[in-house]
N, C-alpha and C positions, 0 to 999 in steps of 0.2 A: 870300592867304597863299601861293597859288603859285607869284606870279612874286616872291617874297622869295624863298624856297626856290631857282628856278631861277638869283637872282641871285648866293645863296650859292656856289653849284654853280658857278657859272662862274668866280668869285672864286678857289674853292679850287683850280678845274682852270689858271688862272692862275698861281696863286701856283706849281703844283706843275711846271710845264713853267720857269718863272724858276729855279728851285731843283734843275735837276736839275745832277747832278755831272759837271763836265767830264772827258775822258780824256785823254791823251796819245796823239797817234796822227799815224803819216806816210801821207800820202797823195800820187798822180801821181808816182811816182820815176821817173825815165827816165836813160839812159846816155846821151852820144853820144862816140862811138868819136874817136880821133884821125884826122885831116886826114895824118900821116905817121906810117907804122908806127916802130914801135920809141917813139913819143912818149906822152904822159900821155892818156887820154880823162878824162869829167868825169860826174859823176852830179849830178841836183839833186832837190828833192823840196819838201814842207810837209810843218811838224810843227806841230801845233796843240798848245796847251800844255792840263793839267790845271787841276785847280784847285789844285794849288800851282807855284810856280816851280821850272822843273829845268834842266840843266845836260847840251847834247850832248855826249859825250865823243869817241867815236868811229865812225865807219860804214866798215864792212869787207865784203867779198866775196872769196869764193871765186877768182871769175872775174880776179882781179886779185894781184898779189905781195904790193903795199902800196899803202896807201892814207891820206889827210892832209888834214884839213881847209883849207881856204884860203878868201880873200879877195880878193875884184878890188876896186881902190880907184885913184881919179883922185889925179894926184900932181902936183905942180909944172910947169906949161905943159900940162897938159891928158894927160899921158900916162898913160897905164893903167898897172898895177903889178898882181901879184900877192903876196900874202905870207899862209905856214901860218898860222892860229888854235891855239891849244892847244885852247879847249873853247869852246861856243855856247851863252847862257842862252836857253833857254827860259823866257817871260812866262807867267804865269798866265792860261789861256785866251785867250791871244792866238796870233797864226799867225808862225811864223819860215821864210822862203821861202828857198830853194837855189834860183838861179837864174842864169842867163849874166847877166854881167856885174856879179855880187855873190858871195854867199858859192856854193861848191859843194865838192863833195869829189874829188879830182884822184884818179884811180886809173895808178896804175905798172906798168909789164907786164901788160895786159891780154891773159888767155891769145888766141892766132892761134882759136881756133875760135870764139869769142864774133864776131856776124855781126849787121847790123840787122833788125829784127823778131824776133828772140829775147829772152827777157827772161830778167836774172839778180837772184840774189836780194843784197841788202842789208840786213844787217845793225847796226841804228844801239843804241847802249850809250848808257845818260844814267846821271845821276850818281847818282838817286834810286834805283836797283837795277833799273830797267826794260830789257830789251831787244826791241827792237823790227822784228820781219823783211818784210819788203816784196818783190815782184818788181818788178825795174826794167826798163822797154819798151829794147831799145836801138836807136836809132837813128844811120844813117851824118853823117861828119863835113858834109857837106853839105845833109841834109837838115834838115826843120823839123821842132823839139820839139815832143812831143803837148800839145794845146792850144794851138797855135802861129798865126794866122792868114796864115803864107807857106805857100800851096798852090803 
């Protein structure tokens, strides 16, 4: 009878790690500053989705005038393009990645004191009432983003 008992046990301790409730949450946000002052730097990050589907609106920071969702996307002959997004669905527990060369968030007059290796905060609005605040690493236009395998 006790290794039913320990069978059940394991079963329920199962069932109960498959069933727990996803959150919505960003995580690894990093900065990298513009390559030419006066020009856009860029922010990227992961949002992991909830267990319902939600809807990014907007990510804002202090450290910056304005700031605009966008997208990099391959166009006719192979040439890159950028173009704003209005908003970004977040999947129901799935990962939506900000990343160079896909979606990131373009930051406009980035204040002169924002420097690499300082981190600034990031504030992301989704559509479900959440807002969500992160510190983002920032790194120079030339270096490699954290997580990055160019040493």
């Amino acid at each position: 009878m006790r290794g039913f008992s320990g069978i059940v046990t394991a079963a329920l301790l199962l069932t109960a790690c498959q069933q727990q409730p996803a959150e919505l949450k960003v995580e690894g946000a990093w900065v990298r500053l513009p390559a030419v002052a006066g020009r856009p730097g860029a922010a990227y990050f992961s949002v992991s989705g909830g267990d319902k589907a939600d809807t990014l609106l907007a990510v804002t920071t202090p450290a910056a005038l304005r700031s605009e969702l966008h997208e990099s996307m391959k166009g006719d002959g192979g040439m890159m393009s950028m173009a704003p997004i209005k908003d970004v669905p977040v999947p129901p527990r799935g990962t939506l990645a900000f990343a160079p060369g896909g979606k990131h968030v373009m930051l406009y007059d980035l204040g002169p004191a924002v420097k690499p290796g300082q981190s600034v905060p990031l504030s992301l609005a989704f559509a479900g009432g959440k807002t969500i605040m992160v510190q983002a690493k920032v790194v120079g236009a030339g270096d490699p983003g954290p997580g990055s395998d160019h040493h």
